[in-house]
C-alpha positions in Angstrom: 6.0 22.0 -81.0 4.8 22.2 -77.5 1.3 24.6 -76.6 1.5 27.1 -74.5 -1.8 25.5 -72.6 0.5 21.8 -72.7 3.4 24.0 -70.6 1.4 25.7 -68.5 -0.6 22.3 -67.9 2.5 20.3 -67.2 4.1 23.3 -64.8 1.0 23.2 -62.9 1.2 19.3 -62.3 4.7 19.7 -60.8 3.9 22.6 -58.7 0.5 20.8 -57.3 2.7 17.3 -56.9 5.3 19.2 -55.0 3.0 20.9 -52.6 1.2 17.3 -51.5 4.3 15.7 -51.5 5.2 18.9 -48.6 8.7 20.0 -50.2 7.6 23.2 -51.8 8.3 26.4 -50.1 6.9 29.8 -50.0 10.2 31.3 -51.9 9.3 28.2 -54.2 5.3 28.7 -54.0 6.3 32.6 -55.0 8.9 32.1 -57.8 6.7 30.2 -59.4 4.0 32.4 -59.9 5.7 35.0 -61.2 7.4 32.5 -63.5 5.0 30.6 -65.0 4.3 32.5 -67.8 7.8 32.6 -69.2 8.7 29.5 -68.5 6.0 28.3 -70.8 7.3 30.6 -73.5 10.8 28.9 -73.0 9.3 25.3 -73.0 7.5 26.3 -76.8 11.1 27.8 -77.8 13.1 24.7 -76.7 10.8 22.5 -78.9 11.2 24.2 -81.6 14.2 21.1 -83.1 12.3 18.9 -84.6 15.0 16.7 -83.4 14.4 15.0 -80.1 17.4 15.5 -77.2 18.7 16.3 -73.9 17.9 20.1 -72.4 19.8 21.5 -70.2 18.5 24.1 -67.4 20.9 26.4 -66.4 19.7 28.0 -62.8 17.9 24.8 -61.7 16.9 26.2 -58.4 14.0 24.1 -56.9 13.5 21.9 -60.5 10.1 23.0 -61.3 11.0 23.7 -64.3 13.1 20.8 -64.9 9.9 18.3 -63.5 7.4 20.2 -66.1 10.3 19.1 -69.0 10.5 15.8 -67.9 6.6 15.6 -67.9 6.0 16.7 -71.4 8.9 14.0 -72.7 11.8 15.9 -72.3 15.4 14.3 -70.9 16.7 16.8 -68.6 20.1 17.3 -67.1 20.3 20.4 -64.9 22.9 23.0 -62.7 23.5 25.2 -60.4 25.3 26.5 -57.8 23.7 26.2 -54.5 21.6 23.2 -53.7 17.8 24.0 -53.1 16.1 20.6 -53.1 17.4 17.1 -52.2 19.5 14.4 -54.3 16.4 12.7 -53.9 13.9 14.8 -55.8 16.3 15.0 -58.7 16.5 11.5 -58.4 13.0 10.9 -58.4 12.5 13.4 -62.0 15.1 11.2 -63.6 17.2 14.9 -64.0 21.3 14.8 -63.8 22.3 17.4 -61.4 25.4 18.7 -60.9 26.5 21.8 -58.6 28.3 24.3 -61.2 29.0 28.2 -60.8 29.1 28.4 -64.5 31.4 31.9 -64.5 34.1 30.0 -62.8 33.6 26.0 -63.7 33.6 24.1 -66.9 29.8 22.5 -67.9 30.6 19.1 -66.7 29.4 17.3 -70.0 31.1 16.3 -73.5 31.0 18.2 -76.5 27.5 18.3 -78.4 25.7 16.7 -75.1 23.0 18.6 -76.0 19.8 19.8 -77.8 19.0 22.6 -75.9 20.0 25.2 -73.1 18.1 27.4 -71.0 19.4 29.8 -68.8 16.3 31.8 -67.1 17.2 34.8 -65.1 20.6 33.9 -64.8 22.5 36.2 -66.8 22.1 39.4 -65.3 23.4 38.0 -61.9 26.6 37.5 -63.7 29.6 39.3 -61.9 32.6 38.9 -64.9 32.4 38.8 -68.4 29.6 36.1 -69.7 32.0 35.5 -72.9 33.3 32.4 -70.9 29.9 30.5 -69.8 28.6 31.1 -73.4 31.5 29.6 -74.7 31.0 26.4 -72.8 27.5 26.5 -73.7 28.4 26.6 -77.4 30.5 23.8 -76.4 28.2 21.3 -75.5 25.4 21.9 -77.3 25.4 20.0 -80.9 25.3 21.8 -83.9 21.7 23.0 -84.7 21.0 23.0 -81.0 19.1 26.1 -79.4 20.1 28.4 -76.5 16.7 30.3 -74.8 17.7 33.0 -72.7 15.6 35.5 -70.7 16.4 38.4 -68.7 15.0 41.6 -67.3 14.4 44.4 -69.9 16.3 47.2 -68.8 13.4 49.2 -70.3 10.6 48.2 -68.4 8.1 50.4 -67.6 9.0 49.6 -63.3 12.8 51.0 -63.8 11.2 54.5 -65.5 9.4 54.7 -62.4 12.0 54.2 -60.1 13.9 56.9 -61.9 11.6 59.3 -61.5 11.1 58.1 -57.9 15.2 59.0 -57.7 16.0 55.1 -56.9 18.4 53.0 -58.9 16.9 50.6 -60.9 19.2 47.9 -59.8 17.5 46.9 -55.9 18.7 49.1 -52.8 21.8 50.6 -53.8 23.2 50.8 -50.1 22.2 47.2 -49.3 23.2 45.4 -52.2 26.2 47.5 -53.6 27.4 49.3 -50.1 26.7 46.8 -47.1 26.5 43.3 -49.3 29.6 41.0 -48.9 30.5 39.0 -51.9 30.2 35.2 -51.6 33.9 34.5 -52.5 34.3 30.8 -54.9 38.0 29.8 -56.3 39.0 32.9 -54.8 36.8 35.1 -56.6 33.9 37.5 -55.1 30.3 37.1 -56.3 27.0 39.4 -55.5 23.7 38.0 -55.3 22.1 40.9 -56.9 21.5 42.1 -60.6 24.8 43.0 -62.0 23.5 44.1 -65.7 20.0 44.7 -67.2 19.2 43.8 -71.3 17.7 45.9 -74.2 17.1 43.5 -77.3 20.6 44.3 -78.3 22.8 43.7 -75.8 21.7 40.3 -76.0 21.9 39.9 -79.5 25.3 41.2 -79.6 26.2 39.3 -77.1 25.1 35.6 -78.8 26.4 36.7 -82.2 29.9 37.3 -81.1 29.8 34.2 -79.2 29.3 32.6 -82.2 25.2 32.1 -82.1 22.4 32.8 -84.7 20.0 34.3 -83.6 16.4 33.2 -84.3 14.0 34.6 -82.1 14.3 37.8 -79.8 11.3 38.9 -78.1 10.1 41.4 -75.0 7.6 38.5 -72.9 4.8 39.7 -70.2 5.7 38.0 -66.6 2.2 38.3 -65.1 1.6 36.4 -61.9 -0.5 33.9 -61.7 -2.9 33.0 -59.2 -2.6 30.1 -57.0 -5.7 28.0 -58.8 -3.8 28.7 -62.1 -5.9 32.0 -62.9 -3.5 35.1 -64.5 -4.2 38.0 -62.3 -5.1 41.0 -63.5 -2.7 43.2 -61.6 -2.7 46.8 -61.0 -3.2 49.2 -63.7 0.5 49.9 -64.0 1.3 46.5 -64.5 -1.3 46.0 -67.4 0.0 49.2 -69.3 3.4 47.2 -69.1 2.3 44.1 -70.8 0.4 46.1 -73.3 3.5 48.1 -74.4 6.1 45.6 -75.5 8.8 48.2 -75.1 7.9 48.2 -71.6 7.5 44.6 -70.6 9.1 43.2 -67.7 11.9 40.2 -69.8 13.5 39.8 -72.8 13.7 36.3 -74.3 16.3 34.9 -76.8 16.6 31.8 -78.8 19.8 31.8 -80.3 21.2 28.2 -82.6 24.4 26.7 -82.4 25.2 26.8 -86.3 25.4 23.6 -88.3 29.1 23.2 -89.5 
């Protein structure tokens, strides 16, 4: 199974490659640091199969992630919707990469294609019913092969605040549910914003009756890292959160495909 110092180590070495190489942004630079830490949790839960196979990343945005895979021995075949970075980088990482809206297309792969899934911060942007995409994960990963999910906690400490602050835990409410306009696809609307936030059991509930197992469900610290690698400390508030389980920032689930 993979280290958490070996995924951390390996997401570091894409990151720094990207930024000489001058194709890293500061959207990029700033998703990453807030990402790091899960990312490496999802890299440990993906090598859990003994068995060596393709992973697929679900969400590929700039394929940091996907490089840091590919680095510790992984094959890697990745989608998403909008193209971030060019044919070329995929290209260079030796990553398949297809442009999918997952609640509207079919995965563009055979049956039990796959080892692995991960679908990071994906889930919750989800306009319809997610019955569908799971199904077509199910689909083509092979029997024994693992699904690692993570999504925002509902209960984290932050949305408690914003209560009591009287804001809606889901962004601006009048910008992103009054003035946003739906990016329409097949002739169905779609919101970039956060459409549902997780306890433990929605999401376990969800996999099982999509015909999952679930192995592994978990509330994960997020803390940003520094840019030399360093975790920062944070404020106060945000090291109460991490201390407090309940209260941490994402919830991460590795669910198996069951052997038939």
């Amino acid at each position: 199974m993979v280290t958490h110092k070996e995924a951390v180590h390996a997401l570091y070495a894409t990151l720094n490659e990207r930024r000489a190489e001058g194709s890293l942004d500061s959207d990029s630079e700033n998703a990453f640091l807030g990402s790091c830490d899960r990312w490496s949790i999802a890299t440990k839960e993906l090598s859990r199969n003994p068995e060596t196979g393709r992973i697929l990343d679900i969400g590929s945005y700039d394929g940091i992630f996907c490089g840091a895979l590919t680095k510790l021995g992984f094959q890697v075949a990745a989608l998403d919707w909008h193209r971030h970075v060019k044919e070329s980088l995929w290209q260079r990482l030796g990553v398949e990469w297809h442009r999918c809206q997952v609640e509207a297309d079919p995965i563009p792969f055979p049956d039990n294609s796959f080892m692995g899934v991960y679908m990071g911060q994906v889930l919750e942007h989800f306009t319809y019913s997610p019955r569908k995409p799971l199904a077509e994960i199910r689909r083509v990963l092979k029997p024994g092969g693992l699904l690692v999910v993570d999504v925002p906690n509902v209960g984290e400490l932050h949305n408690y605040y914003r209560l009591l602050r009287g804001k809606n835990i889901l962004y601006d409410y009048k910008k992103h549910y009054i003035d946003d306009d739906p990016e329409f696809y097949k002739g169905r609307p779609y919101f970039n914003r956060h459409n549902h936030e997780f306890t433990r059991r929605d999401l376990c509930v969800l996999a099982e009756s999509c015909g999952f197992q679930v192995v592994k469900i978990a509330y994960i610290r997020s803390r940003r890292h520094g840019k030399k690698g360093l975790r920062r400390l944070g404020l106060p508030f945000t090291a109460l959160r991490d201390m407090i389980p309940l209260f941490r920032k994402s919830i991460m689930l590795t669910a198996q495909k069951p052997i038939e």
